[in-house]
N, C-alpha and C positions, 0 to 999 in steps of 0.2 A: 320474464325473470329479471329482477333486480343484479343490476353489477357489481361485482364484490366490492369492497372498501375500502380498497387500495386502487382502486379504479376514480370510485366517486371520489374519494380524495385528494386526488391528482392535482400540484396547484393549478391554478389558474393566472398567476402572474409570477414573476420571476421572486419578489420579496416574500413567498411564500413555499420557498425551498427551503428545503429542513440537509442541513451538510452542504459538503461542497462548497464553502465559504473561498477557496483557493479559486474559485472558477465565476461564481455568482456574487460574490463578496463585492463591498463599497471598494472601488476602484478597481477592480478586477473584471478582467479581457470579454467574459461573458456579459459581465452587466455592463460594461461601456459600449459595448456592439447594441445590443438594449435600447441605452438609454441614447445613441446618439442613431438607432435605427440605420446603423452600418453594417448590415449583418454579410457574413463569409461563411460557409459551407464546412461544416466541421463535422470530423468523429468522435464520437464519446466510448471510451472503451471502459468495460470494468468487472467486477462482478454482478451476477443475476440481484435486482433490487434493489440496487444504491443510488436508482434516478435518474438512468438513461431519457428514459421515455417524458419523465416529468420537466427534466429541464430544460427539453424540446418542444411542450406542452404549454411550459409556461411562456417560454422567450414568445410562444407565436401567439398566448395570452396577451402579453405586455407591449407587443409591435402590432398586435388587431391582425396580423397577416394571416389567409387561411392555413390550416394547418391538415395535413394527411397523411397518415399511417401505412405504409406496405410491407412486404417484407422478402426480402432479396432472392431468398431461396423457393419463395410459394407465388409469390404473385408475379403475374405477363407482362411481358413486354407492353401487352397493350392495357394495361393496370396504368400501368406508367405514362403510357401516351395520353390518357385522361385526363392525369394530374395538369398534363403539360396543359394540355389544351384549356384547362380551367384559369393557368395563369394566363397566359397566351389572351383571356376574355377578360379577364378581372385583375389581373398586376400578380404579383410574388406569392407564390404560395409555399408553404416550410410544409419541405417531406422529409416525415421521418424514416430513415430504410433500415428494420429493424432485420439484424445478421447480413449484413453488409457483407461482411468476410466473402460469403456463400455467392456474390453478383458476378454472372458470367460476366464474359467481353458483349456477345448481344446487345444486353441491356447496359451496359454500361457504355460502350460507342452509343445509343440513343441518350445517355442522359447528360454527358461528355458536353455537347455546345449546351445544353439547357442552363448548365451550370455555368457555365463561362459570359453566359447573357445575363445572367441574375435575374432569371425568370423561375428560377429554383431555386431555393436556399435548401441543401442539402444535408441531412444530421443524421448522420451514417450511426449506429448504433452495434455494436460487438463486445461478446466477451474474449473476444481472441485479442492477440495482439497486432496492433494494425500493420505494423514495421514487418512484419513476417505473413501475414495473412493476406494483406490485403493489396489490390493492383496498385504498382507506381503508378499510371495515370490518374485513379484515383488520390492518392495519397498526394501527389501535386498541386490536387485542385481543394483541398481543404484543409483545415490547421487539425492538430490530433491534441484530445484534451483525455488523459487521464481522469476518471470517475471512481472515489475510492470510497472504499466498505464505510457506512457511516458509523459513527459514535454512540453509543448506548445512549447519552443527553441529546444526539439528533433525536433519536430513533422516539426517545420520550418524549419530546416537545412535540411529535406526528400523534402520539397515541394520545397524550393529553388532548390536544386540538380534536382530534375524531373523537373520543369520549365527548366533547364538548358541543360538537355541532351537529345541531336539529337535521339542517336540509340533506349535507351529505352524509354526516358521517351516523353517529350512534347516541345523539343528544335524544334523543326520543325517549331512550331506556334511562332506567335508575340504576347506575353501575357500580359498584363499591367494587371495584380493581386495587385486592391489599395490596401491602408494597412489598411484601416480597413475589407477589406474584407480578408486580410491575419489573422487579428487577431481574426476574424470569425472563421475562417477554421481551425484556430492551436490549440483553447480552444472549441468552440462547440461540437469536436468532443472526450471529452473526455478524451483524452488518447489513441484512436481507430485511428490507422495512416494509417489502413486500409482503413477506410471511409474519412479519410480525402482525402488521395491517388484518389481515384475512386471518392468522392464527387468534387476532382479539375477537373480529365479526363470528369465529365460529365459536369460541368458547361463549360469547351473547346471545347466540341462538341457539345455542346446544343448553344453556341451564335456566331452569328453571326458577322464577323469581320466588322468594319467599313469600312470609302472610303480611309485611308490610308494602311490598310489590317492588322491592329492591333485589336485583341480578348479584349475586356474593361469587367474584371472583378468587378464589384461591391459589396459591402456589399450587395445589396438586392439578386442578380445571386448567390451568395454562401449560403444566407441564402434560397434561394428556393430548392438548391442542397441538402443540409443539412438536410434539416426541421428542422432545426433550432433557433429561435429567439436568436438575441444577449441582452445582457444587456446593455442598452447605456451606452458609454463610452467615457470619456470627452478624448481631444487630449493628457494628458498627463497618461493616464489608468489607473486613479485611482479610478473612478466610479465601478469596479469589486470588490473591495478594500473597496470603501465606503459599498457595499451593505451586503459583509461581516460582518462590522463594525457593522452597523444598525440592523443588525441579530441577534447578541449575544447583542446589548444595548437592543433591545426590548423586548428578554425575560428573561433580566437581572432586565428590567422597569417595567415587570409583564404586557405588553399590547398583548396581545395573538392575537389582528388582523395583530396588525405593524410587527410580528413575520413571522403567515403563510404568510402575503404579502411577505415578502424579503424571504423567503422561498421559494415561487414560483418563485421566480426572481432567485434565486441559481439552481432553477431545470430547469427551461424554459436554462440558460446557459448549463446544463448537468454536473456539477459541483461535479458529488456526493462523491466525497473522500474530497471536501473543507466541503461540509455539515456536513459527517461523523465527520469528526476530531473535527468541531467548537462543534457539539452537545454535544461531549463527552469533550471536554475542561468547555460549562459550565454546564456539567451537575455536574461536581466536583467544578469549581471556583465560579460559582453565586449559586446552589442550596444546593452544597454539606450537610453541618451537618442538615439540616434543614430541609431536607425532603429526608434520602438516598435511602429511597425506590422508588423515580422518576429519582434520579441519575443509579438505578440498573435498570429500565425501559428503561432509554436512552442506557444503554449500548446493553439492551437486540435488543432495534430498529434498534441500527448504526447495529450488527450483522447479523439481516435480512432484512435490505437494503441492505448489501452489497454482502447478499446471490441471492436475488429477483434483483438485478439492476434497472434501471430506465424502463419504467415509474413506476412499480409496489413499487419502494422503497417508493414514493412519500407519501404511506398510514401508515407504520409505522413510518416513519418519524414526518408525521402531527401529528401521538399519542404523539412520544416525543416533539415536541414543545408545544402542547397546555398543556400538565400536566407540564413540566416545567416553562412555561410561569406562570401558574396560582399558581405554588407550593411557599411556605416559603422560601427566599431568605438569605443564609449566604456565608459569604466569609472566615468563622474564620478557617478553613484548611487551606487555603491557606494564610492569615496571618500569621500563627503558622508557618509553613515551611517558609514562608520567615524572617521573623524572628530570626529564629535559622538559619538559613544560612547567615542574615546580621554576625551575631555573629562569624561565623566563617569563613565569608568571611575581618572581621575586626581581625583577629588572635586570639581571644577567644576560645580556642578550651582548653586547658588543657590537664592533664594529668586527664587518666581511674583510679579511684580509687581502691586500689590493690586488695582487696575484690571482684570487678568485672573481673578482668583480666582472661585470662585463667588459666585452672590450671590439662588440660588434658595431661603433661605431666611430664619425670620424673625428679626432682630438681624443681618442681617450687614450693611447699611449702618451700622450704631453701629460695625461692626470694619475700617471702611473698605472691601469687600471689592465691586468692580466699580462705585464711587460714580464712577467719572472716565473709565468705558469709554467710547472712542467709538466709536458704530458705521459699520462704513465708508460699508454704503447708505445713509447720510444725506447723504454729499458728494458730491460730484462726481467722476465715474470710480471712484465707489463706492472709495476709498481716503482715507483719511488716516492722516498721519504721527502713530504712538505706537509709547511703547518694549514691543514683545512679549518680546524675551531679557531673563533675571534679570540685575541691574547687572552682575555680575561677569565678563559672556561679552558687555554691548553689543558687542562689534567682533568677534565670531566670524563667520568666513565661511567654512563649511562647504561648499559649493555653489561649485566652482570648476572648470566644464568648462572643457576645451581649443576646444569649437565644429568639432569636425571636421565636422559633420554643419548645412546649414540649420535641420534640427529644434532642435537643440543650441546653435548659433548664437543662434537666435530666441529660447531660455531663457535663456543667458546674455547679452543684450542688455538682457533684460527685468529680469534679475534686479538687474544691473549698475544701470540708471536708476532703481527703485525704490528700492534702496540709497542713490542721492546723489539722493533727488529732494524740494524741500524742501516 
């Protein structure tokens, strides 16, 4: 039986990763271990299909070092004593231990000196998170590299090359892959280039070639491969764009249907690091001072979406749009910072008044520097009046909510009497 296509694709050397530029990139930590054959025992954490396996495939492509796959939770102790043994005859071998999270103490007191001898090069592989999952012995003995959902132009540049190539990939067949069905296949899936890989090889072996002996890939043939629905998308792609857009206006507008609608239209796409990021942008720019206890809600939701992934995200997610949606709307945070950045983005910045300056070391009372601070807890209601802004901005008043909100209110009351309080 043939290996699927995301299998046979797998690079073979490190300049044939597709993403992950932060890791594999011209000067970056993965290729200079590489390229200087320095290699140190790491874990790659991420999501399902963004290259755990390949990056670890390739580095032991690119170093010639053997390279072996186990997996923490299914294979023996004595799985593991093999590998050894293999280095132990023939020099460094790169194991991959895929769900590391899952490795007793057992097996890990066995592979503990292997690693410290550098007769293993170890590439721990997880979607959990290593900081919480995984043993501090472990976690000592290797660096931890973040592995992130690749880019719809990764995910293209992998299916262009397997369209392309004879030996592994799908060069064999005559494939006409329309572009909206390309633009299907490179966003529905995610970030998962796995499935997009194997969702192309079965839409190629699932249809049948016309009478000029060309395979016609369609939008519908990819979203059936998929299970997928796309978000229509106008010929210049900016319908994914608009629905974004319509997302944060709706529950910026307080309309809580117009919200989960475009909200199911971000899921139905599979979109959820676009959802994550927009909820938590308005759960601080539209709801912010006005309701922070729905802004610490939405933080808490994007957390376990991103823990649960789709479809299951789908439910706290709906909790943070409908209480945002219906919550007191301010934007005065984010006014205030912009604000005081127009200021200093127009050269208003000043000098730190010397009272403020530091003064934890020695000569800086001869330079004036914190000789006249006063400290508040010494007075009464722990506050006294001194001037904190550099001369030139005394009268800036960045912090100007409207008080739609009691929360709001209660800040600008406060803010207001401290201001004129002598």
């Amino acid at each position: 039986m043939q290996q699927p296509l995301a299998f046979r694709m797998r690079p073979k050397n490190i300049e044939e990763i597709v993403g992950q530029q932060h890791l594999v990139g011209e000067d970056q930590i993965i290729k200079r271990m590489v390229k200087a054959k320095r290699l140190s025992s790491m874990i790659l954490y991420g999501p399902p299909g963004t290259g755990k396996t390949s990056i670890a495939s390739a580095i032991a492509g690119s170093t010639k070092y053997a390279f072996r796959i186990l997996n923490a939770a299914t294979d023996t102790k004595k799985d593991m004593q093999i590998v050894v043994e293999e280095a132990k005859m023939s020099g460094t071998v790169i194991l991959l231990l895929d769900e590391i999270h899952r490795l007793d103490k057992t097996k890990q007191d066995f592979l503990l000196p292997h690693l410290e001898s550098g007769a293993i090069i170890l590439i721990g592989a997880t979607t959990e998170n290593p900081y919480i999952t995984i043993n501090p012995a472990i976690r000592s003995r290797t660096q931890i590299f973040e592995v992130k959902p690749l880019a719809p132009d990764d995910i293209k540049i992998a299916v262009n090359r397997a369209l392309t190539d004879s030996e592994r990939g799908l060069g064999q067949y005559r494939i006409n892959l329309e572009e909206k069905a390309m633009e299907q296949l490179i966003t529905a899936t995610n970030g998962d280039l796995r499935s997009a890989l194997n969702g192309l090889e079965l839409a190629v072996l699932s249809t049948d070639a016309n009478d000029a002996g060309i395979i016609e890939l369609s939008l519908n043939v990819i979203q059936q491969v998929i299970q997928k629905k796309t978000i229509s998308a106008d010929k210049d792609g900016d319908a994914h764009y608009d629905v974004i857009s319509a997302f944060q206006k709706s529950i910026r507008g307080s309309d809580v249907n117009a919200a989960l609608h475009y909200l199911a239209r971000l899921i139905t796409a599979g979109d959820l690091p676009i959802i994550m990021r927009r909820l938590l942008v308005i759960a601080y720019e539209d709801v912010g001072l006005a309701n922070p206890t729905a802004a610490a809600h939405a933080v808490n939701a994007v957390e376990a979406a991103n823990k649960l992934g789709l479809p299951e995200a789908r439910i706290p997610l709906a909790n943070a749009v409908i209480e945002l949606s219906l919550s007191a709307k301010s934007n005065a945070a984010l006014s205030a910072i912009d604000n005081a950045l127009a200021d200093i983005n127009h050269g208003h910045a000043g000098n730190i008044p010397s009272h403020l300056r530091d003064a934890h070391y020695q000569g800086a009372a001869d330079l004036g520097r914190g000789t006249d601070y006063k400290y508040p807890h010494d007075y009464p209601n722990d506050w006294v009046r001194q001037q904190y802004l550099p001369d030139n901005l005394q009268n800036a008043n960045y912090f100007q909510p409207k008080g739609n909100s009691k929360y709001e209110a209660q800040l600008k009351e406060i803010a207001y009497r401290l201001r004129n309080r002598k």
